[in-house]
N, C-alpha and C positions, 0 to 999 in steps of 0.2 A: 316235428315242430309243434311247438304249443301256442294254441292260439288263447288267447286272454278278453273275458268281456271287459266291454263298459262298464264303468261303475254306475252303479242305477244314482238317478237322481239324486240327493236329500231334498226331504221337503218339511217343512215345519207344519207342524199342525197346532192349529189352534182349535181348542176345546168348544165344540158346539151345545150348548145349552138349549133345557126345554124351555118352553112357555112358562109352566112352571116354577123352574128354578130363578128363570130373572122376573118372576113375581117375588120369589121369596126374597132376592138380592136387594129389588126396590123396595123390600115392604109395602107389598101393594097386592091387588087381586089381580087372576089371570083373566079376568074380565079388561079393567086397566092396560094388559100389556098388546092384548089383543085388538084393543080398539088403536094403541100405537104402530100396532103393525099396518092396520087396515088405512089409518091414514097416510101413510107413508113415510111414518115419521121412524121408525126403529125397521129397520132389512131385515129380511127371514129368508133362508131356504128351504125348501120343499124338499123333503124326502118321502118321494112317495104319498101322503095323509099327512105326513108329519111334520107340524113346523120345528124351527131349530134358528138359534139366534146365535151367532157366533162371540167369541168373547169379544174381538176386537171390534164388532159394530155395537156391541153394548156399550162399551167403552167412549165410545166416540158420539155417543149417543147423549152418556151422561153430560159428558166434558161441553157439548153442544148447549148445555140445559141450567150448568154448573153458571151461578151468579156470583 
């Protein structure tokens, strides 16, 4: 008899950006983005020391900002 797995998950991944990189995106300094993280204005995850801004809270981030 053969037994058969589960098919694993899918899962979508969305691209995590550095501090960085959504300085360069805003044209801005990573001073700038950091002070938006710190108020709680743009969400970050912690890896370990490392922050990381996900595409889709940057995005939501703008469109929030967008006049």
């Amino acid at each position: 008899m053969i037994t058969t797995r589960p098919k694993p998950e899918t899962r979508t991944t969305v691209p995590l950006l550095t501090v960085e990189e959504v300085a360069c995106r805003l044209n801005t300094s990573t001073k700038t983005v950091r002070r938006r993280i710190a108020d709680g204005d743009l969400p970050v995850h912690r890896i370990g020391r490392a922050l990381r801004i996900s595409e889709t809270d940057l995005q939501i981030f703008l469109a929030a900002r967008r006049r």
